[in-house]
Backbone as a ProteinNet text record, in pm:
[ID]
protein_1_A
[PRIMARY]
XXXXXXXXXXXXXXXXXXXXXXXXXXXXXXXXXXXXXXXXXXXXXXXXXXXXXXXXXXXXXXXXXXXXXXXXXXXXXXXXXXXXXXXXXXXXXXXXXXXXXXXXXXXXXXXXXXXXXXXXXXXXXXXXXXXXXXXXXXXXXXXXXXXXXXXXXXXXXXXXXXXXXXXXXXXXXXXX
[TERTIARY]
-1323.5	-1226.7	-1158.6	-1111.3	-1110.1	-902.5	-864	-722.3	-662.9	-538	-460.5	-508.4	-490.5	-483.7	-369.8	-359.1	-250.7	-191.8	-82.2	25.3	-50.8	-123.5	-173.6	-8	-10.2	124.9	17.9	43.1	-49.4	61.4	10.6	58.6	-51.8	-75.2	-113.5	-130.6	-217.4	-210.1	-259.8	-243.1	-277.7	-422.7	-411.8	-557.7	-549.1	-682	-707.6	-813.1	-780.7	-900.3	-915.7	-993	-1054.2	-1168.3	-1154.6	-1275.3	-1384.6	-1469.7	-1598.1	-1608.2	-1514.6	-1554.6	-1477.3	-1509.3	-1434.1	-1285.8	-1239	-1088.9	-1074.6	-1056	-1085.9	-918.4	-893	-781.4	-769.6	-689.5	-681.7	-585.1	-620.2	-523.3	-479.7	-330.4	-323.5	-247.8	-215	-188.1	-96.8	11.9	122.3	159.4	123.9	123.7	-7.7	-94	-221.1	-314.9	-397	-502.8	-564.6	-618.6	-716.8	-804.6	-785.8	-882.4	-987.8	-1167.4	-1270.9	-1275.5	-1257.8	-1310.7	-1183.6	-1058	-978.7	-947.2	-1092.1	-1120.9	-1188.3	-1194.5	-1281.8	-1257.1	-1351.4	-1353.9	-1365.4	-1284.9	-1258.2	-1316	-1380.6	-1379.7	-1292.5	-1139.8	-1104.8	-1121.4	-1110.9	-1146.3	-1070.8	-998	-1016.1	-1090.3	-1130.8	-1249.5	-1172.4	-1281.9	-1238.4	-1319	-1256.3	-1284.7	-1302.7	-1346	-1326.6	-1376.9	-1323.1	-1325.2	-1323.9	-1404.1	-1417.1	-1388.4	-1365.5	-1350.1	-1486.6	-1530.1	-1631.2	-1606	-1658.3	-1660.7	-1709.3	-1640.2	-1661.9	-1757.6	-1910.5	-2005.9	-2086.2	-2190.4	-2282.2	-2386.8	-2400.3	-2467.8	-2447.4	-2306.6	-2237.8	-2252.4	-2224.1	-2173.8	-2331	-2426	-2573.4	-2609.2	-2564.5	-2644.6	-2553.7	-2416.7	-2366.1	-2402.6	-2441.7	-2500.9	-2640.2	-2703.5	-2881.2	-2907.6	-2769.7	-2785	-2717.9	-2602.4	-2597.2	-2701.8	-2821.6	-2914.3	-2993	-3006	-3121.1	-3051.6	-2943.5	-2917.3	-2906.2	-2884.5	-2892.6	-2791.7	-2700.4	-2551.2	-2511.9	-2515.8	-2509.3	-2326.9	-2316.6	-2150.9	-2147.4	-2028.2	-1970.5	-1932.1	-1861.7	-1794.5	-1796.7	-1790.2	-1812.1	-1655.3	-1607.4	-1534.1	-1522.3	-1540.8	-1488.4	-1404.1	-1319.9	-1174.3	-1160.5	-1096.5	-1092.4	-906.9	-946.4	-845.4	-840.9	-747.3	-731.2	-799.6	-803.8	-880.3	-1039.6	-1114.7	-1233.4	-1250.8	-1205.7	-1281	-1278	-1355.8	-1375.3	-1352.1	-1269	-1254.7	-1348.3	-1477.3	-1579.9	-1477.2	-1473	-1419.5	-1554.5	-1528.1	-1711.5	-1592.7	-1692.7	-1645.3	-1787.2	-1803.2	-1901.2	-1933.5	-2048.7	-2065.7	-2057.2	-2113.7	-2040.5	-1994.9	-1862.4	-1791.8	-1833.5	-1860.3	-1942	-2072.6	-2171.2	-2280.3	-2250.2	-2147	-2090.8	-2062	-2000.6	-1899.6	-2013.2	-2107.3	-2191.7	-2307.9	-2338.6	-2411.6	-2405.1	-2278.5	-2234.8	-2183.1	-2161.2	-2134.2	-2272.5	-2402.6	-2474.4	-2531.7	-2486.3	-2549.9	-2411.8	-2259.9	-2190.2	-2069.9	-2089.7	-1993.6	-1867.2	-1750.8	-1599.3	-1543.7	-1548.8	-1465	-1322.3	-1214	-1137.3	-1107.4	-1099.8	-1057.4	-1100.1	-1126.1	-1108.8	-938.9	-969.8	-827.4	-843.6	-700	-751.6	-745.9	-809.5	-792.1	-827.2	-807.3	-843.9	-967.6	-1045.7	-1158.4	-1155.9	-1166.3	-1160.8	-1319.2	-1335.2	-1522.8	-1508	-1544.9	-1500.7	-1609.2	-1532.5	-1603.1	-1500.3	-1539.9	-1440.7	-1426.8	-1296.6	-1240.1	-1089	-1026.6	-927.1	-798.7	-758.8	-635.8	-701.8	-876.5	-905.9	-844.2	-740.7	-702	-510	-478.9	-333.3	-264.2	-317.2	-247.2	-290.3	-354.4	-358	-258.7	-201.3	-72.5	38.5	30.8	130.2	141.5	100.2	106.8	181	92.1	182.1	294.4	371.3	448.8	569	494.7	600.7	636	546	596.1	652.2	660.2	737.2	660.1	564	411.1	355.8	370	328.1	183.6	138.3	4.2	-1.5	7.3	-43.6	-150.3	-274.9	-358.9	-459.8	-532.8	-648.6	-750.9	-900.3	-1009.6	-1078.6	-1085.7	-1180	-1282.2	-1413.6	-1534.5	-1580.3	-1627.6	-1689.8	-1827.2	-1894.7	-2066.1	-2147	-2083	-2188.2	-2230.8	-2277	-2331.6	-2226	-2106.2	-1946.3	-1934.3	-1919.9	-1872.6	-1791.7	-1712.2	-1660.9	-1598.7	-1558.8	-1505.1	-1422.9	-1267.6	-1159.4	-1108	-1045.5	-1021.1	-881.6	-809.2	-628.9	-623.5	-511	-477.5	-291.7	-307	-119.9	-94.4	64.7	30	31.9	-34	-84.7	32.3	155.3	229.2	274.5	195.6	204.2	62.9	-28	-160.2	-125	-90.9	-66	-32.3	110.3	179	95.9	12.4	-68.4	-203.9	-236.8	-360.8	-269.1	-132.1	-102.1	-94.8	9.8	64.1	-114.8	-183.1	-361.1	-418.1	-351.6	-432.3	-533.7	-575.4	-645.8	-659.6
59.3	-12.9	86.8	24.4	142.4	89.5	232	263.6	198.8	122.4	67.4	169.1	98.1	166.8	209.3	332.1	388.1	278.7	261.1	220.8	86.7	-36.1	-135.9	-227.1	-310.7	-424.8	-511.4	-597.5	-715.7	-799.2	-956.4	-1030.4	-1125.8	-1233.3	-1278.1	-1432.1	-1508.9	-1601.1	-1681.7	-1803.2	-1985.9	-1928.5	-1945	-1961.4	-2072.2	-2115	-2189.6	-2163.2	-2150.3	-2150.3	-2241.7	-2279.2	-2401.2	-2313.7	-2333.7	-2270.8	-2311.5	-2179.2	-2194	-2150	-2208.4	-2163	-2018.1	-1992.5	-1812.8	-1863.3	-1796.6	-1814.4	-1735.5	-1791.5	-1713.8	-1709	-1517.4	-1543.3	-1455.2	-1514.3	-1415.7	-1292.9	-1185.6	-1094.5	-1051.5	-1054.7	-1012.1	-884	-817	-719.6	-754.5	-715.9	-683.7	-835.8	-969.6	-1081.5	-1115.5	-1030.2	-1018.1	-1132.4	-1173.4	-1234	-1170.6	-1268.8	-1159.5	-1092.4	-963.3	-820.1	-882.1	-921.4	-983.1	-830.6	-731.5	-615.8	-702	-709.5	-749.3	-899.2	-994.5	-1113.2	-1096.8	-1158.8	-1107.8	-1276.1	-1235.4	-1360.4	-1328.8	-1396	-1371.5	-1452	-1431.8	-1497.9	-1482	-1589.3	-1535.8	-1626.3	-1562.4	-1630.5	-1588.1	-1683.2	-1621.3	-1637	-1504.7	-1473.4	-1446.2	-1426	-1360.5	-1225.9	-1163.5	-1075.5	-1034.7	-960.8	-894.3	-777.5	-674.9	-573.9	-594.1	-447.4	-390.3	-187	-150.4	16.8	71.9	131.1	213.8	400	453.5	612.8	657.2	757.2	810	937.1	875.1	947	898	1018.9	973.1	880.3	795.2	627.5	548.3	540.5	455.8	334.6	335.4	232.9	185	262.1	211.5	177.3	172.5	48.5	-55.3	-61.2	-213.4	-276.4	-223.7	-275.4	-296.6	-241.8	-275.2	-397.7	-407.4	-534.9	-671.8	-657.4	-760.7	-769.2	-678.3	-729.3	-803.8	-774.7	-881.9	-977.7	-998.7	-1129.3	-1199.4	-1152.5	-1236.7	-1210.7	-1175.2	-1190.5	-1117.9	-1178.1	-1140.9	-1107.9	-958.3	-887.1	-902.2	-960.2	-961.8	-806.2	-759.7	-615.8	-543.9	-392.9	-389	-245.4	-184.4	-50.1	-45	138.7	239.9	322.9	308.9	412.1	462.7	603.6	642.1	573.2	565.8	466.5	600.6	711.7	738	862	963.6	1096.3	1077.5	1014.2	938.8	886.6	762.5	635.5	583.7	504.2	465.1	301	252.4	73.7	67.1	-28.5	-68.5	-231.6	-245.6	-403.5	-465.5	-596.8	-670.9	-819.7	-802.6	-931.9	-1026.2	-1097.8	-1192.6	-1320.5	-1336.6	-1428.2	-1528.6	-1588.7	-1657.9	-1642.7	-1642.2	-1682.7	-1705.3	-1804.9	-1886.1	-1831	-1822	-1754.1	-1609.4	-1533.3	-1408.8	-1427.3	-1526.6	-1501.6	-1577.3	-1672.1	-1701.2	-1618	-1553	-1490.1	-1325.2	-1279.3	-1166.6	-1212.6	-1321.7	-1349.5	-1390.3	-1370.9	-1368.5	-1218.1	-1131.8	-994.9	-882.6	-947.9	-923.3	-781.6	-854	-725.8	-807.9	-690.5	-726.4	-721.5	-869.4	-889.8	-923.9	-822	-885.3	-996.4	-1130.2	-1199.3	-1351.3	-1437.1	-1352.6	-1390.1	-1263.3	-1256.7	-1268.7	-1330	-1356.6	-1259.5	-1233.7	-1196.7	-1232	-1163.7	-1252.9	-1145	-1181	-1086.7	-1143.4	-1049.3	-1044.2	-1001.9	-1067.2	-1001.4	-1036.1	-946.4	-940.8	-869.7	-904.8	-755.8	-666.6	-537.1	-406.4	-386.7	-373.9	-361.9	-273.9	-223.8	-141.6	-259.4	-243.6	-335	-448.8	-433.2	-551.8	-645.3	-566	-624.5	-643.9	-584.9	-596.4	-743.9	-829.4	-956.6	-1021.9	-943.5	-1064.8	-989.9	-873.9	-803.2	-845.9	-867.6	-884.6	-1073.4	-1126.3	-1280.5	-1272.3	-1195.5	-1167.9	-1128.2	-1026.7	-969.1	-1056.4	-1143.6	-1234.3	-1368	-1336.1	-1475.4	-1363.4	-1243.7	-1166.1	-1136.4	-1135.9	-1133.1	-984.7	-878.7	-786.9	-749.3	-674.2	-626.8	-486.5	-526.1	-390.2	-302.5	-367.4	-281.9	-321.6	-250.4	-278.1	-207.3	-235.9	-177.6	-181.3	-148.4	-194.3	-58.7	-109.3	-38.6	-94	-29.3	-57.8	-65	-168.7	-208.5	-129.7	-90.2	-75.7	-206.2	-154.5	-256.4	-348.1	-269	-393.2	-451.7	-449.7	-568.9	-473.8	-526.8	-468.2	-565.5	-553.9	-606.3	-540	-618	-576.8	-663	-607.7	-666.5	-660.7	-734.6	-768.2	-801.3	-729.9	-789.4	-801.5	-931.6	-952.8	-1004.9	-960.3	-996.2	-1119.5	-1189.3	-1303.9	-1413	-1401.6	-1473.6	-1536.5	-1421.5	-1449.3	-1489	-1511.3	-1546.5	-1661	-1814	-1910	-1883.8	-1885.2	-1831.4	-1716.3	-1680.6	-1569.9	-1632.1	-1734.3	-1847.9	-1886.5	-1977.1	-2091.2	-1977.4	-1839	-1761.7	-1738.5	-1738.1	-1744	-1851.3	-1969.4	-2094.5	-2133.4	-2060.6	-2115.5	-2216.8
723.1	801.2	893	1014.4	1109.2	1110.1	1111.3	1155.3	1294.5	1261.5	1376	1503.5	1605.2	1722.3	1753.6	1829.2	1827.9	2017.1	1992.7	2128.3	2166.6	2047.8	2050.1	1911.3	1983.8	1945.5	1901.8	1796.2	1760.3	1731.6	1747.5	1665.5	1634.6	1555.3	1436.8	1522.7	1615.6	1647.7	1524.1	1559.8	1473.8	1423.3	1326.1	1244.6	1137.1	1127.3	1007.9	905.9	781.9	714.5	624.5	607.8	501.9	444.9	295.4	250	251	232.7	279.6	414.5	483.5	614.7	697.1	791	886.6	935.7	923.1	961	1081.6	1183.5	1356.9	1405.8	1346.6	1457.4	1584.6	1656.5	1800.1	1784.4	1846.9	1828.3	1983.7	2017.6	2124.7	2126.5	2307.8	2267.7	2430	2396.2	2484.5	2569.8	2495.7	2554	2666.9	2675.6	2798	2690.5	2833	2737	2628.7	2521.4	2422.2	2477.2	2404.7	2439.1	2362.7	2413.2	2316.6	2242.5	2262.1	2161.6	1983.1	2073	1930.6	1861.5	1909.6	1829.9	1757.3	1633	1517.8	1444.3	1307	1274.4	1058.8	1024.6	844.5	778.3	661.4	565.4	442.9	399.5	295.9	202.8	81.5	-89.7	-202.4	-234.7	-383.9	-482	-550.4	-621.1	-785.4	-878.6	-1026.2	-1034.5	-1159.5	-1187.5	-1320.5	-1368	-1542.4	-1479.8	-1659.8	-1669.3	-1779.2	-1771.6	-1951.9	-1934.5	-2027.8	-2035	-2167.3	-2104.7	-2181.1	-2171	-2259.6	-2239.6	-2134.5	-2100	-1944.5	-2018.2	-1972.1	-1985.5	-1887.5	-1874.3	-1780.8	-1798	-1745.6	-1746.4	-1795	-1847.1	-1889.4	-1822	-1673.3	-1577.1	-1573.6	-1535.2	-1522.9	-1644.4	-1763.7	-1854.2	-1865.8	-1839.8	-1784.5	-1667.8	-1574.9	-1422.5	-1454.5	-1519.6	-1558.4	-1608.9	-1740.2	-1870.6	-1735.6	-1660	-1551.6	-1465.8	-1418.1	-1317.8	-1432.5	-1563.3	-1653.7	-1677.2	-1660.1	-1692.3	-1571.8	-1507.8	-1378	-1279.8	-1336.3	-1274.8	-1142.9	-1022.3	-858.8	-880.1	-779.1	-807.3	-638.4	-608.7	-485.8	-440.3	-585.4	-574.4	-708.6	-716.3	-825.9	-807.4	-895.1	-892.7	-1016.7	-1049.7	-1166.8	-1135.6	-1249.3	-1236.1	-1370.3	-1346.1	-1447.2	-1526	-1695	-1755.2	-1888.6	-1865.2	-2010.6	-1957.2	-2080.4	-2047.7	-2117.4	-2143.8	-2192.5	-2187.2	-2075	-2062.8	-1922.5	-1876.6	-1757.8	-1752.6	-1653.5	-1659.7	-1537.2	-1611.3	-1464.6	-1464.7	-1334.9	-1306	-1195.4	-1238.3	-1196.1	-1071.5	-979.5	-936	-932.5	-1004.3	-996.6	-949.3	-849.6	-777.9	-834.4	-973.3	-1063.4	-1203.4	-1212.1	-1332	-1441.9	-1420.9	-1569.8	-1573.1	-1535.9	-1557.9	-1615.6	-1581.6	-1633.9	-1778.1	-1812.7	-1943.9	-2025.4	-1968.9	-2030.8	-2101.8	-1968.6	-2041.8	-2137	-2105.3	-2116.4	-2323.5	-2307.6	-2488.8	-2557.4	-2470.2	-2552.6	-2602.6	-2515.8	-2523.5	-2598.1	-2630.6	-2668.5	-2592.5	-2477.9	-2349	-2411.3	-2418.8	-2421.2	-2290.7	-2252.2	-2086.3	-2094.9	-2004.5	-2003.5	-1867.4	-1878	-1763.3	-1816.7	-1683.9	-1573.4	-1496.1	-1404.6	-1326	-1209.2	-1099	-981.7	-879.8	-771.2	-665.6	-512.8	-418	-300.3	-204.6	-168.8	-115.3	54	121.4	256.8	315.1	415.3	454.2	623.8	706.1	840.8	924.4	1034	1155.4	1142.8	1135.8	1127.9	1322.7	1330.8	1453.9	1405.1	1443.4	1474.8	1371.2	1349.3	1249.4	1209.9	1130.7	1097.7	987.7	913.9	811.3	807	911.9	925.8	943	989.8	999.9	838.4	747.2	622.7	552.2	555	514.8	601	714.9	791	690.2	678.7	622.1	466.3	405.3	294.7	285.7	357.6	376.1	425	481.5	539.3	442.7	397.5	248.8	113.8	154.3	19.4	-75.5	-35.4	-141.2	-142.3	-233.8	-252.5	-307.8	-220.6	-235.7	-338.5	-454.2	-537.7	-547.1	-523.1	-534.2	-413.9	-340.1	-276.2	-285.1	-224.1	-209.6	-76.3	-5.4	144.5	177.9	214.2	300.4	375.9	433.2	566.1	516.7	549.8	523.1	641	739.5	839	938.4	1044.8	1102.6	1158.6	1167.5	1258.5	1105	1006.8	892.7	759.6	708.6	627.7	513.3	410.1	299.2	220.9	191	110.7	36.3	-85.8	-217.7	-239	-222.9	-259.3	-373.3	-423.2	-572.4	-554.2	-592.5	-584.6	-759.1	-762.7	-966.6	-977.5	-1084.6	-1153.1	-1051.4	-1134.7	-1073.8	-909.8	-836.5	-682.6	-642.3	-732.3	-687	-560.3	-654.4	-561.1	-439.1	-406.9	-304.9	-210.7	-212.8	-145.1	-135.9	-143.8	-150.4	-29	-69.6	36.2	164.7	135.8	258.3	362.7	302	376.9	427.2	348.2	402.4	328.3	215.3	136.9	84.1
[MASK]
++++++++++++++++++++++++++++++++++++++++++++++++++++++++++++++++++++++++++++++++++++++++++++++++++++++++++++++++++++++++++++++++++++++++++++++++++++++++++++++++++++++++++++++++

């Protein structure tokens, strides 16, 4: 994800999103027509998640990611962090839910979840992600944790986490 532009003003025109579908907003800059370099177009969601913590050894994470490609289970996103001085928390975002917990209690993984979050997927442009902070921010909605990369190829994807209790309110502050 690429860094604000420097001596570029944004504000946050009318968007709509309905899920499922791109949420198209305009970004302008100094009241001038839209700059097409700074129209872009979102997909947002809220998604679930689990986690589990295993020993921070090497291939740890690759025989939990091996036992999810045999079972089937497609990951939107995946991250490891270290949790403790020996252990590692892998957290899974899975394309589906129920197929996860389904099948993950037949092979006996300890999941914790799932929990919510909201996943962002875009064209990377210069403040591609500042107006979905600027939204929160404006409904009082704190962003604790995030994740964002850049895919390559103009596209990128980021992961918001607001606590349990502000999930809603950060669904409606999006339009979800």
């Amino acid at each position: 994800m690429s860094p604000r532009r420097k001596g570029v003003s944004t504000q946050v025109g009318k968007g709509i999103c309905t899920r499922g579908a791109p949420w198209r907003i305009l970004r302008m800059a100094g009241g001038h027509p839209p700059d097409p370099e700074l129209m872009m177009a979102h997909t947002i969601r809220k998604v679930e998640y689990f986690y589990t913590t295993v020993h921070d050894r090497p291939g740890e994470a690759l025989r939990f990611l091996n036992a999810l490609a045999d079972l089937g289970v497609n990951l939107l996103a995946f991250t490891a962090i270290p949790s403790g001085m020996m252990s590692t928390q892998l957290m899974i975002f899975p394309e589906d839910s129920f197929k996860l917990t389904d099948q993950s209690e037949r092979v006996g993984f300890d999941l914790d979840g799932p929990h919510g979050a909201i996943l962002v997927q875009g064209e990377d442009v210069p403040g591609a992600v500042v107006h979905i902070h600027e939204r929160l921010a404006g409904a009082r909605i704190n962003v604790y944790a995030s994740t964002g990369v850049s895919s390559g190829g103009g596209r990128f994807g980021y992961i918001l986490h607001v606590r349990p209790g502000e999930l809603a309110a950060a669904v409606g502050a999006l339009g979800l």
